[in-house]
Backbone bond lengths (Angstrom), bond angles and torsions (degrees), N, CA, C in turn:
res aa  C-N    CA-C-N  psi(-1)  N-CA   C-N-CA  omega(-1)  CA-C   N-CA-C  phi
1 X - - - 1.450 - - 1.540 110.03 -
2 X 1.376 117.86 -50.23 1.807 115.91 179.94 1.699 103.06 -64.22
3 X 1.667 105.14 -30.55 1.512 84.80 -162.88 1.658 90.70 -84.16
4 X 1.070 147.22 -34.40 1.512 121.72 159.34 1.304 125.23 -19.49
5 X 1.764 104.35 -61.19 1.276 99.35 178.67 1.252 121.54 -61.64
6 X 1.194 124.19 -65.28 1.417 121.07 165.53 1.624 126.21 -27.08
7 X 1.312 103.02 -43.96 1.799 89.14 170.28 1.662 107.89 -83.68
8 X 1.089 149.07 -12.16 1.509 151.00 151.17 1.637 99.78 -42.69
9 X 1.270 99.16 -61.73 2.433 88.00 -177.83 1.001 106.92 -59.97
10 X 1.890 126.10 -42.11 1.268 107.31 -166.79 1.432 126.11 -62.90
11 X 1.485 105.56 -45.21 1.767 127.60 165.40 1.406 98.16 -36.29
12 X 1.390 130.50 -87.38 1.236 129.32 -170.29 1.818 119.71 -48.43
13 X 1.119 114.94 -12.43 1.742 116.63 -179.56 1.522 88.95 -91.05
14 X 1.199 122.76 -58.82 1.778 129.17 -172.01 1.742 86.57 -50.15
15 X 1.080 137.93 -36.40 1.615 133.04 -153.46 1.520 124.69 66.97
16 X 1.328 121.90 28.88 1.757 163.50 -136.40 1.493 82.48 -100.04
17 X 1.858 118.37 96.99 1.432 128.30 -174.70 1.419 89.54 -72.07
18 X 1.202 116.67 -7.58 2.107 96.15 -172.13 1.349 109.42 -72.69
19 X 1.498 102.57 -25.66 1.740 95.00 -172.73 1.585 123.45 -45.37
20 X 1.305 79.53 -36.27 1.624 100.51 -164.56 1.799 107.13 -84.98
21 X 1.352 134.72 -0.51 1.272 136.51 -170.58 1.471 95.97 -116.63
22 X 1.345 126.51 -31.30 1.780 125.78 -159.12 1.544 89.57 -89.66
23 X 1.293 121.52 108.16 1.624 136.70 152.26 1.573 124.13 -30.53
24 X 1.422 97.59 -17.21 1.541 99.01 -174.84 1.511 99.24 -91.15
25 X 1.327 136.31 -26.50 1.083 128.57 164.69 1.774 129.57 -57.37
26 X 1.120 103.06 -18.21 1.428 131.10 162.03 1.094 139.49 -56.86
27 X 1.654 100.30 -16.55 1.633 111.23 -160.85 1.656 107.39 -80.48
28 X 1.728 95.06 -169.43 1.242 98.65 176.28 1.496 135.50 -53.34
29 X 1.093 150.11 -13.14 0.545 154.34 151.74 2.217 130.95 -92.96
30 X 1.033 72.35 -3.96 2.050 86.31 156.41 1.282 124.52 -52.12
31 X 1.861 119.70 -58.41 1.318 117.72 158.65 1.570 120.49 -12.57
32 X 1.413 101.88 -84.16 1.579 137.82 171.29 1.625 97.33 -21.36
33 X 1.115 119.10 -82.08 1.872 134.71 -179.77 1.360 98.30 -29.04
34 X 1.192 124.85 -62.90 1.522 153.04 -128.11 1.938 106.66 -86.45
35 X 1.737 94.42 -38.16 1.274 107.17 159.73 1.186 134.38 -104.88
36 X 1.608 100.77 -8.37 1.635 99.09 172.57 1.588 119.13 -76.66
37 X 1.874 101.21 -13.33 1.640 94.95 -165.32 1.583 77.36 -99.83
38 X 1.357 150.61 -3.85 1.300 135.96 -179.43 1.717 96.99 -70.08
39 X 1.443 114.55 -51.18 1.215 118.91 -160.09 1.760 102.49 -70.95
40 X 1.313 114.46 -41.18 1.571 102.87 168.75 1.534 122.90 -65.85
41 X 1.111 117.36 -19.09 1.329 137.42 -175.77 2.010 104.55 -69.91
42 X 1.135 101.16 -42.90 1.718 122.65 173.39 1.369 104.99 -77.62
43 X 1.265 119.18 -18.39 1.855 111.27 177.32 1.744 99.16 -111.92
44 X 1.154 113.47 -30.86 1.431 102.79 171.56 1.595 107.71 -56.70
45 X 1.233 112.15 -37.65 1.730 103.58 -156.50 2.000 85.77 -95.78
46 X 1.479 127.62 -7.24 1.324 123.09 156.94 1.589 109.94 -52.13
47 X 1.468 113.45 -59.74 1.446 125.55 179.27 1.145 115.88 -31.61
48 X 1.629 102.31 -65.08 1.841 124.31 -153.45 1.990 89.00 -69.04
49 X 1.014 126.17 -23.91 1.792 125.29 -151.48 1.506 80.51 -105.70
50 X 1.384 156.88 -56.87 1.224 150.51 173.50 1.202 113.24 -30.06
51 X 1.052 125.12 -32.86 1.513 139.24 -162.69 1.910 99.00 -78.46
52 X 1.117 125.11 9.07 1.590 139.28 -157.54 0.931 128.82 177.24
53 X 1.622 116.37 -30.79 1.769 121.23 -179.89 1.648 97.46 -146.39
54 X 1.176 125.22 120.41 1.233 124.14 -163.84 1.989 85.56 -80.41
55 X 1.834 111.51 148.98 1.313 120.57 -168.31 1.104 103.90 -121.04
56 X 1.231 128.97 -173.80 1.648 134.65 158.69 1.412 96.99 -109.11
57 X 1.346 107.71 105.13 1.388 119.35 170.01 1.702 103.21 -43.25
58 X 1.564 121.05 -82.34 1.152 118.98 -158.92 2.070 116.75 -61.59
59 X 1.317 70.44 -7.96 2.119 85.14 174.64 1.842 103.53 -67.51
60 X 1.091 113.97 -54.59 1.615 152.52 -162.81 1.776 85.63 -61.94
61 X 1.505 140.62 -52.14 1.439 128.30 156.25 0.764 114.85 -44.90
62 X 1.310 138.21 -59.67 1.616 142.59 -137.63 1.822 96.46 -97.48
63 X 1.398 111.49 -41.23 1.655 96.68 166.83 1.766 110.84 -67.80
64 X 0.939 113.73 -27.59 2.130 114.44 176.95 1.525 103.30 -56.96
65 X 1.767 111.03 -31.72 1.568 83.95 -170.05 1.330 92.89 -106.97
66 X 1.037 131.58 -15.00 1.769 116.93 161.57 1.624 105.13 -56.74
67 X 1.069 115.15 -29.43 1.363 105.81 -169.03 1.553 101.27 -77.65
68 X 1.248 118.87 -63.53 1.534 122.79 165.43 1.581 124.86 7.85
69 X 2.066 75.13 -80.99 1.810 89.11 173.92 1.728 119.42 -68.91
70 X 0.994 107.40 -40.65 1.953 109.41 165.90 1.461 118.09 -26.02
71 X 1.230 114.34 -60.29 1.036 133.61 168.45 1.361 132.97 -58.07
72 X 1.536 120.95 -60.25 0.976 133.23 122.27 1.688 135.08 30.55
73 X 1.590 87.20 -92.34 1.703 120.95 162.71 1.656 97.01 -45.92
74 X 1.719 106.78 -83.39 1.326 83.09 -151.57 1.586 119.79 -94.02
75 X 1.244 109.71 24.26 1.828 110.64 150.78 1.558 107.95 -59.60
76 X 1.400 104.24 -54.81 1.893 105.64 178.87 0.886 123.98 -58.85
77 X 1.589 118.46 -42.97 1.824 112.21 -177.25 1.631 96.94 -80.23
78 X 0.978 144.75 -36.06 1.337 144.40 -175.45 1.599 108.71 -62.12
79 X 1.541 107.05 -71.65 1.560 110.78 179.35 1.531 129.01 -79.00
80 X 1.728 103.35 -7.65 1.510 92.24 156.04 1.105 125.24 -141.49
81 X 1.617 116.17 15.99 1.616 107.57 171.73 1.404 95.40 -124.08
82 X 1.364 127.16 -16.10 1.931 97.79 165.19 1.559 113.69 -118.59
83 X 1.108 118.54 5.77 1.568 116.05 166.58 1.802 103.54 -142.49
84 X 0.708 112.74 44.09 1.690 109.00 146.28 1.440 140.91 -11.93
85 X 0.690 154.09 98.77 1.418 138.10 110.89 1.299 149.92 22.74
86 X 1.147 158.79 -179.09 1.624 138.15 139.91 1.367 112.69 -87.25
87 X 1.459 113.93 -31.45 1.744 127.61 -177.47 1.400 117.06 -82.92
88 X 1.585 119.13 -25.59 1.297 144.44 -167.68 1.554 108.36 -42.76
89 X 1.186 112.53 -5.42 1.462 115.25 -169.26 1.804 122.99 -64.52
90 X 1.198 121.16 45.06 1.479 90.34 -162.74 1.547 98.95 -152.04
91 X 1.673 116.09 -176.69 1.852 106.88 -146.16 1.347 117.33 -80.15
92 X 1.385 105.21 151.77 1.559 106.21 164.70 1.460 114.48 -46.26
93 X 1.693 117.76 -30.39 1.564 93.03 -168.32 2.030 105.89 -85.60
94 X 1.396 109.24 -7.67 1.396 100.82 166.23 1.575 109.98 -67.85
95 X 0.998 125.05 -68.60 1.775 138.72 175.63 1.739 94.56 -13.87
96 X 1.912 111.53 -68.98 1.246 131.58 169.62 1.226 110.02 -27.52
97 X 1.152 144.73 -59.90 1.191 162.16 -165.41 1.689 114.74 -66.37
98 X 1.282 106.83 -93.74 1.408 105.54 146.39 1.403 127.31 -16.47
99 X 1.540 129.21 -64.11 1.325 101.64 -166.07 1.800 96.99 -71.15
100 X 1.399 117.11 -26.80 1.814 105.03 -172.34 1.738 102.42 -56.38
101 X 1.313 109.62 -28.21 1.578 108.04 -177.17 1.689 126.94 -54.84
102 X 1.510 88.17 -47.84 1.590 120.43 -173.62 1.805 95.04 -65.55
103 X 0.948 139.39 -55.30 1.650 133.80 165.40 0.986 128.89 -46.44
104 X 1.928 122.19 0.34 1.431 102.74 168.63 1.506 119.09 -78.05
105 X 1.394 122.43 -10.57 1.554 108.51 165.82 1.613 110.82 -39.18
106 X 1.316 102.68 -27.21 1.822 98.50 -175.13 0.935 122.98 -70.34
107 X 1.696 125.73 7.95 1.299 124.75 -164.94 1.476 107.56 -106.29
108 X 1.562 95.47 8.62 1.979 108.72 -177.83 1.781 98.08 -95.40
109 X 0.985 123.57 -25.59 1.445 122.21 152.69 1.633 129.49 -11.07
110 X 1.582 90.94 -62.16 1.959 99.70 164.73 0.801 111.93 -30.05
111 X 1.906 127.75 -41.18 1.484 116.29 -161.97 1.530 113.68 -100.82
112 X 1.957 112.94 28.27 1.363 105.54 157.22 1.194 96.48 -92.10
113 X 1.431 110.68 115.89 2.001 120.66 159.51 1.035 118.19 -118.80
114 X 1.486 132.67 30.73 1.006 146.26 -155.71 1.585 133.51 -160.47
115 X 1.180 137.21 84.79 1.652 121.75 -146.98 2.221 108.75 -49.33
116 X 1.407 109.66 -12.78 1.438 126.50 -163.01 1.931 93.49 -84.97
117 X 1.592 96.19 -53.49 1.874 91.76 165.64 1.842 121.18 -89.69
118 X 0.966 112.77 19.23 1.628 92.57 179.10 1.712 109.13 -104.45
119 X 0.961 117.09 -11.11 1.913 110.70 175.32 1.385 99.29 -86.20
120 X 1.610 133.02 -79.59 1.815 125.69 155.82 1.697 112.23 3.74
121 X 1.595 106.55 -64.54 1.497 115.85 -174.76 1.553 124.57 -66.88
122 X 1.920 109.41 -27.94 1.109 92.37 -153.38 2.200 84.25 -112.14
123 X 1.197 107.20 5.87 1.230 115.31 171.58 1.660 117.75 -94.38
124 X 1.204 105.71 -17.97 1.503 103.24 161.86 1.158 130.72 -96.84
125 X 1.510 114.26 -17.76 1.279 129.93 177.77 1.480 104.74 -75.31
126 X 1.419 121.34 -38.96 1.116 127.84 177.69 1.853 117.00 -63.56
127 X 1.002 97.60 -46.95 1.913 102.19 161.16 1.186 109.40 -60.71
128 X 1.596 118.32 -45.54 1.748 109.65 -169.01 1.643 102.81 -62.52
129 X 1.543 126.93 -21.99 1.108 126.36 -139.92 1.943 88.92 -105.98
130 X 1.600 112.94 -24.65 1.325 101.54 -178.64 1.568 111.66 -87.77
131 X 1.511 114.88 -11.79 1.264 119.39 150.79 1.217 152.21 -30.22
132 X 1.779 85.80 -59.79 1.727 113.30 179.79 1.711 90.29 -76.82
133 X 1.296 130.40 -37.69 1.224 127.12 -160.26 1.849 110.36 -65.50
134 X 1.577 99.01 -51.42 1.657 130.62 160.22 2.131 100.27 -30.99
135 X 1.242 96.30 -49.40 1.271 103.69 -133.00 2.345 74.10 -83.96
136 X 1.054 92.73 -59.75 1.519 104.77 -171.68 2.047 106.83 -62.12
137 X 1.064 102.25 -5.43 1.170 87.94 175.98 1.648 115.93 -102.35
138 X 1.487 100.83 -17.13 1.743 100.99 172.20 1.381 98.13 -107.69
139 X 0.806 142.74 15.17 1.653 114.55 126.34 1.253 126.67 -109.23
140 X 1.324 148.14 1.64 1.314 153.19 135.35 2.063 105.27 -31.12
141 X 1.743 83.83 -65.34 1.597 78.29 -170.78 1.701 105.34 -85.51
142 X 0.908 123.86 3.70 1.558 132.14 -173.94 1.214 96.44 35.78
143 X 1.544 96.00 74.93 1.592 114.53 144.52 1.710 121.12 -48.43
144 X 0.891 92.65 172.73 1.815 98.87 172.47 1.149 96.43 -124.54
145 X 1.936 154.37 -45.70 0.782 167.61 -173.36 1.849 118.83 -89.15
146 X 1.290 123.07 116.08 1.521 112.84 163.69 1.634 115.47 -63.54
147 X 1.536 108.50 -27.68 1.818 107.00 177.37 1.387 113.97 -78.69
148 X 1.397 112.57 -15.22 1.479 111.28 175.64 1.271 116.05 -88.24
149 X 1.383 110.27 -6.82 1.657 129.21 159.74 1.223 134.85 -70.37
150 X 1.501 93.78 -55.22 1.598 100.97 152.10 1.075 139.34 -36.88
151 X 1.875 117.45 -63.50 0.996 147.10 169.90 1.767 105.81 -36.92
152 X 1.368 111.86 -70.79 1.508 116.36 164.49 1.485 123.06 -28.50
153 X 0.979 103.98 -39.12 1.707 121.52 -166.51 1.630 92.46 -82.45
154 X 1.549 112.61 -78.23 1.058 123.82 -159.19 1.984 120.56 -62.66
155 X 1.542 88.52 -9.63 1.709 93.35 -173.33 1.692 93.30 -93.94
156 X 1.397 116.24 -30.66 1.398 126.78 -171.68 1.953 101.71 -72.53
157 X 1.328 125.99 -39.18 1.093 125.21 157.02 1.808 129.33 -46.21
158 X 1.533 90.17 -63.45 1.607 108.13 174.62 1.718 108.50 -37.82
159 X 1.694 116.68 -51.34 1.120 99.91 -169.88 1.337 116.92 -94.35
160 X 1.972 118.68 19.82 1.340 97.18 -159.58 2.027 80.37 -119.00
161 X 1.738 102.66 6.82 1.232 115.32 170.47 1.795 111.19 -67.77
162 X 1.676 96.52 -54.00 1.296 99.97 -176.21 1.688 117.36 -85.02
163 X 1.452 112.09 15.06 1.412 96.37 -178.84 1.592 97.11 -96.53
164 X 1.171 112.61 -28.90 1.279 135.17 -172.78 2.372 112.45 -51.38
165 X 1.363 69.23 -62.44 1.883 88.17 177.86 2.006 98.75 -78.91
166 X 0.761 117.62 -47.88 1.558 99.80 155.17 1.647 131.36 -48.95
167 X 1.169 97.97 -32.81 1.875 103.07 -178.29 1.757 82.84 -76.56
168 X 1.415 126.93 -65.36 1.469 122.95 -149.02 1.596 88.77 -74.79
169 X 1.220 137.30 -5.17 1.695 121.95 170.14 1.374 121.40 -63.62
170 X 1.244 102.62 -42.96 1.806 131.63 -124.17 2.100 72.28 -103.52
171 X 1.427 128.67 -52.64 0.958 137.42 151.70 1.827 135.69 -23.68
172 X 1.404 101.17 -31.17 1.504 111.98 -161.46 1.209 102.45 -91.55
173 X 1.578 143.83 -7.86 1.038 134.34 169.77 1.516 126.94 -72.89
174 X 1.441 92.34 -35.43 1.606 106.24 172.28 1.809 117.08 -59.25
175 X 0.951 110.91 -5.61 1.260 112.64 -129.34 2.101 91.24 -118.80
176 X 1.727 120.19 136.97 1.218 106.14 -169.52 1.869 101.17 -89.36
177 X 1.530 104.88 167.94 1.731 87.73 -174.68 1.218 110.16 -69.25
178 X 1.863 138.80 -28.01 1.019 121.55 160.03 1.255 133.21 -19.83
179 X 1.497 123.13 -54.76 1.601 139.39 162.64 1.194 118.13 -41.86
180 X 1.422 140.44 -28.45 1.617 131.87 -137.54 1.414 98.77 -95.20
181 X 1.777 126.22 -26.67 1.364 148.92 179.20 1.573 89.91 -65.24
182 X 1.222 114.45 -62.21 2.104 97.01 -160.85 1.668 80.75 -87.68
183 X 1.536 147.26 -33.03 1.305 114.18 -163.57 1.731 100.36 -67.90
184 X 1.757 134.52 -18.63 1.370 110.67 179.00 1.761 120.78 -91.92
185 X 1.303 106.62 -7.80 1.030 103.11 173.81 1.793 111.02 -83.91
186 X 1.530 123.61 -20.64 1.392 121.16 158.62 1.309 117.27 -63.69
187 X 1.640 121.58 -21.24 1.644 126.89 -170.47 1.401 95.88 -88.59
188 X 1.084 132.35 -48.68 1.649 130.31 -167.97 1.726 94.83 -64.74
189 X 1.570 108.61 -63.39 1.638 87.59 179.62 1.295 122.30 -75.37
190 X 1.071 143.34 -12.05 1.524 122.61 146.76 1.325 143.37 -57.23
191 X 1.633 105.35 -23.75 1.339 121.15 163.67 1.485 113.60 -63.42
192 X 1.074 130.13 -52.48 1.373 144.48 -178.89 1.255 92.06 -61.95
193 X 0.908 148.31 -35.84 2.008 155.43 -164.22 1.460 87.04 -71.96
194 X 1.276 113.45 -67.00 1.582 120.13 -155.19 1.493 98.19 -75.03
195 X 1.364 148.67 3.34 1.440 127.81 152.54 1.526 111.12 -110.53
């Protein structure tokens, strides 16, 4: 069972399209995988942000699996109920699955220990991670196209960019100007969290 898991991160860090085509990775117990590396993925990037802004570690899970499902959502409503495919047919909890897969690049995070490595770390991880996402979403939905993959990915980002800076807008009034310095340095790393 661990060495499953363990070969599931490695596949997904290599960016290894088989992960995502072999059914056995799918199984019952995939869910489980899918959120456990989301939830380490939310304490890795707890780690890497300590290193500069002290976090709530156990906060830092509970935003990974909101983030999860965020994402989640709108890979599915995007890539299979308004731009489709012919093959596109198939479940939210695969989609689910997949994107928790595509986030184990985030588990290289641990190795910001340092305020000098954690932006380098948490900015590449963040590309490696829209990759795996790129990469897991055209074959999940068996795309025909890598740009129509993108597109999925990248329109599903765009709006979970602007729901995000709307929540921290709509927020800023309450808020004294002392605050606005640590509330943007919490918005930049949460933004980066959420892709």
């Amino acid at each position: 069972m661990f060495g499953e898991f363990l070969s599931i991160i490695f596949k997904s860090i290599k960016l290894d399209k088989s992960l995502y085509k072999d059914n056995k990775n799918f199984g019952e117990a995939s869910i489980y995988f899918a959120g456990l590396i989301m939830i380490l993925d939310g304490l890795a990037g707890a780690v890497a942000a300590n290193t500069v802004i002290k976090t709530a570690v156990a906060m830092s899970g509970l935003t990974a699996i909101l983030t999860w499902l965020v994402w989640a959502i709108f890979i599915f409503v995007i890539g299979v109920k308004l731009f489709p495919d012919k093959d596109s047919k198939i479940p939210f909890k695969k989609v689910l699955t997949a994107v928790g897969f595509a986030h184990a690049p985030g588990l290289l995070r641990f190795f910001a220990v340092t305020p000098n490595l954690m932006i380098p770390i948490i900015f590449l991880t963040q590309f490696w991670i829209f990759a795996g996402l790129i990469i897991a979403t055209k074959q999940v939905l068996n795309l025909k196209s890598n740009l129509k993959a993108f597109g999925v990915v990248f329109l599903s980002f765009l709006i979970i960019a602007f729901l995000s800076i709307s929540f921290v807008m709509s927020r800023m009034d309450f808020l004294p100007v002392s605050q606005l310095a640590k509330l943007e340095r919490w918005f930049l790393y949460n933004l980066l969290r959420f892709t």
